[in-house]
N, C-alpha and C positions, 0 to 999 in steps of 0.2 A: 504494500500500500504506500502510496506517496508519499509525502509530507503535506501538501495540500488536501488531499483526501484526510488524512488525519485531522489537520486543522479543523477542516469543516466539521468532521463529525465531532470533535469537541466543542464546538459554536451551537452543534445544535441539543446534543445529548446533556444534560445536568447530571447532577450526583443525586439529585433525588428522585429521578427519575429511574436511575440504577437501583437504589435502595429503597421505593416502592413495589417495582418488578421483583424485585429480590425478597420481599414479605417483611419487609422494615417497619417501623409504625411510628410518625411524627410523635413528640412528646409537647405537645403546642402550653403544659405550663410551664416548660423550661427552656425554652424557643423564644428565640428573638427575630428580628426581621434581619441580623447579619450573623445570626448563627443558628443556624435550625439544624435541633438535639431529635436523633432518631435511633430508634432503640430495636431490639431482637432479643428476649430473653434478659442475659444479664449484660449484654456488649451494648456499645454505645459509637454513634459515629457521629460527628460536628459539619455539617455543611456549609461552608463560610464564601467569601469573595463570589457575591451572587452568581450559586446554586455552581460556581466551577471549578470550587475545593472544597476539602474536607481533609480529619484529622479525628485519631482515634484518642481519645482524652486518657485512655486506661494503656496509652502504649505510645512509641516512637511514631507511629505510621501515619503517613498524610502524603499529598497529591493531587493530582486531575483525578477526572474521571477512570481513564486507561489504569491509574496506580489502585484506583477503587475496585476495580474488575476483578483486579489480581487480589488482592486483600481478600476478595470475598468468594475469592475459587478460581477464577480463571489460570488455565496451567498457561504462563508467558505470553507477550503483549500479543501474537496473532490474534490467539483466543478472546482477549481482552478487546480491543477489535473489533473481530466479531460480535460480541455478547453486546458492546455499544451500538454498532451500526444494527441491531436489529430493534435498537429502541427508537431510530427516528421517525420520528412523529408521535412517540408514548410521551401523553402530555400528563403529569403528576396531579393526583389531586390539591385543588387550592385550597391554601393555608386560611383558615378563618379571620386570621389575627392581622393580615396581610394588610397594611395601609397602602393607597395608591401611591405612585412615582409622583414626588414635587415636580411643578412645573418651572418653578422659581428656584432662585441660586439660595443655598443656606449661606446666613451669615456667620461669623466666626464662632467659632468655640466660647471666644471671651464674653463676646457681644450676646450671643444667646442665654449665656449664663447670666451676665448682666441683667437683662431684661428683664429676669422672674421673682419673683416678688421672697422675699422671708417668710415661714411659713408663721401665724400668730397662733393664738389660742383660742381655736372655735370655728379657724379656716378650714376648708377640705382637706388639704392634703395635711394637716392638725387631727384631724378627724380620723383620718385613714390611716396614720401611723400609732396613736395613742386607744382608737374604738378596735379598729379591721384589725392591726399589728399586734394589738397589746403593748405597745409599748410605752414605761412610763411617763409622766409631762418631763421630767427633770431631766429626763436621758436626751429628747427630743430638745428641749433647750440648751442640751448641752452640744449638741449638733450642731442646732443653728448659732448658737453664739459663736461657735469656730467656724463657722461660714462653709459648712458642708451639705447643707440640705438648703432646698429650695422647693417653691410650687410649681406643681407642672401641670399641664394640661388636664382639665375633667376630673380632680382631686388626687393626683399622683405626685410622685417624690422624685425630686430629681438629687442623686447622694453622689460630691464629687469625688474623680481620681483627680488627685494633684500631684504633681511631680515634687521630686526631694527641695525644693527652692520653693512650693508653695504656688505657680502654679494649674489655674484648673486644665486638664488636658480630654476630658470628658466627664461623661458621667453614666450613673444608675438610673434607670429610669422602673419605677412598680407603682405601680396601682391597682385599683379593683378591679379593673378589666383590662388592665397594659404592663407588659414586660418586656424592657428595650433596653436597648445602649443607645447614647447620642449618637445619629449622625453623623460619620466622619472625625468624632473623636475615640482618644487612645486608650487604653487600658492600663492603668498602674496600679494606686493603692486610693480606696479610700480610707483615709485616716481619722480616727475619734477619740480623744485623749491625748497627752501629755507627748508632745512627739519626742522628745529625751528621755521618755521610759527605758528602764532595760527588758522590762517583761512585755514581749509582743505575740500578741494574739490573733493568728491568722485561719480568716474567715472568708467563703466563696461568695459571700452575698452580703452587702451593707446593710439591709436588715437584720443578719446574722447578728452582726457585729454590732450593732445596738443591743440586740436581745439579749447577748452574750455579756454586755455590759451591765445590762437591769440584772439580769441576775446573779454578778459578782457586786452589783451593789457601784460601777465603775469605780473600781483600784485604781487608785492613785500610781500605782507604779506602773500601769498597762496601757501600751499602746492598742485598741483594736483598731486590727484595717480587713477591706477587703477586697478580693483580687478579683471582683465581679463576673465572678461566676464559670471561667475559666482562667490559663495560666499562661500571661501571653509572656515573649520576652523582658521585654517592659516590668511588668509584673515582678518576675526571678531576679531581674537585676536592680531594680527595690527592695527587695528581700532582702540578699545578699548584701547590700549596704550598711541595712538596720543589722543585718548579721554580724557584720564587722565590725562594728560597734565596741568599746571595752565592755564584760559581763554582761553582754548582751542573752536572754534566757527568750528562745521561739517555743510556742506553742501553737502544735498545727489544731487547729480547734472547727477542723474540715466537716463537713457534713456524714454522716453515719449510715455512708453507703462505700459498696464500691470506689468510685470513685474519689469521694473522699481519703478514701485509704490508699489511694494512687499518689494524690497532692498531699498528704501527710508524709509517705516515702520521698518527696520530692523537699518536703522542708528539714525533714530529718536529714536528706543530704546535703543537704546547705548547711546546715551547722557541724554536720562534720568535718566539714571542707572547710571551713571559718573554726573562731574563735567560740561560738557563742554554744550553748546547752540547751535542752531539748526537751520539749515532754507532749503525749497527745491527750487533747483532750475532746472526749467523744461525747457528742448529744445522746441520752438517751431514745427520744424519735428521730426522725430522720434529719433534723435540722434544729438549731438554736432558737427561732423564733416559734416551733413547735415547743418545743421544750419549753421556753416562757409561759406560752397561755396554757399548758398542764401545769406549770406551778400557778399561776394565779386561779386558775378551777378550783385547786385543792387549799389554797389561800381562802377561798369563796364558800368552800363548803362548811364550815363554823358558821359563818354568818348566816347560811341561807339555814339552816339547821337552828340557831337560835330565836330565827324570825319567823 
């Protein structure tokens, strides 16, 4: 086959288009419009750079579509090839969550962030972090007074990464019906707490890492950050800085799954490669903000018990 012929059928075939045919099944509440999480039993595949890469979160492996083929059985690229060119025209089912293509140019990172207001007390996205989150007012003002949460669109949360200097290079975006990353912005760390902590607390989701903060009560000696939800380079070489740190102590405080235990190996390596010490800490359900509203349930059952 050409090189041209190749090319084309890369233009026309997606990876999720491969990974529907294949009996993969979208995870649309962990799915973003620039990373759509697709799952098969316990495995999991990331389909990123609209729909023409992908990257296995539980392992080294990523590529085009062709690299995806072989990943998933194809014996060497003929085969791989083949299995793609007989998907032109398999058009994948559409994603619910899918917003339309801007017609208009986004404006900067800065200026967008600019624009959105401080969340107050009583606001929606007020609402949706302290009713929907659980989480408590004091945690939530302790965000916003470090200038990492903002309102976002239809009562959502926009929680920044900032770069070691401070900063915004994206953000988090969750709400009651929206789960994204900014447009065109980076992945690093969101940060909550004392940035010259030595104890840092590393979480896949900035709600995590609030949750995680109400329920140590936020330690004064603790950094939480969080690496939004994947581990991009960006990410690791933020880590590794706070690693290098004098008595710097990481605690991968990764979510209580698979993959969490993937990103916990991956900070456990970091500190052994640095300076700093190690320890994991596991949510009992599947995530820290889970964990919170089961302890305030069990907070609640005295009260509704003596009422």
């Amino acid at each position: 086959m050409e090189k041209r012929e190749i090319e084309e059928l890369r233009s026309k075939v997606g990876c999720a288009a491969l990974l529907q045919q294949d009996g993969w099944k979208i995870d649309l509440k962990e799915s973003t419009r620039r990373a759509m999480k697709f799952r098969r039993d316990a495995n999991i595949i990331i389909v990123i750079h609209n729909d023409r890469g992908w990257f296995d979160p539980l392992s080294t492996a990523k590529g085009d579509v062709f690299d995806l083929a072989e990943h998933l059985g194809a014996q060497g690229f003929p085969e791989a090839c083949a299995w793609v060119a007989s998907l032109v025209g398999f058009v994948p089912t559409p994603l619910a969550w899918q917003r339309e293509v801007r017609s208009s140019p986004l404006s900067s990172i800065a200026d967008r962030w600019a624009r959105r207001s401080l969340p107050r007390s009583g606001s929606a996205t007020w609402r949706y972090l302290t009713e929907t989150r659980g989480l408590p007012d004091t945690i939530v003002a302790v965000a916003v007074g470090q200038g990492m949460v903002r309102e976002g669109p239809h009562g959502s949360m926009w929680a920044a990464h900032r770069s070691e200097n401070g900063i915004v290079v994206g953000w988090e975006e969750r709400g009651p019906q929206w789960r994204g990353y900014a447009t065109g912005g980076a992945k690093e760390l969101f940060r909550l707490g004392p940035s010259a902590a030595a104890r840092v607390c590393i979480t896949e989701a900035a709600i995590d890492a609030m949750s995680l903060a109400a329920i140590q009560v936020m330690r004064p000696d603790t950094l939480y950050v969080s690496t939004g939800g994947g581990w991009s380079p960006a990410s690791e070489d933020a880590i590794r800085r706070l690693a290098a740190r004098p008595n710097t102590h990481l605690v991968a405080a990764t979510d209580n799954n698979r993959q969490g235990d993937v990103y916990a190996e991956r900070v456990q390596a970091i500190a052994a490669q640095t300076s700093a010490t190690y320890a994991r800490a596991r949510p009992r359900a599947g995530d820290w903000n889970e964990d919170l509203n089961l302890l305030l349930a069990r907070l609640a059952e005295p009260l509704a018990a003596a009422g």
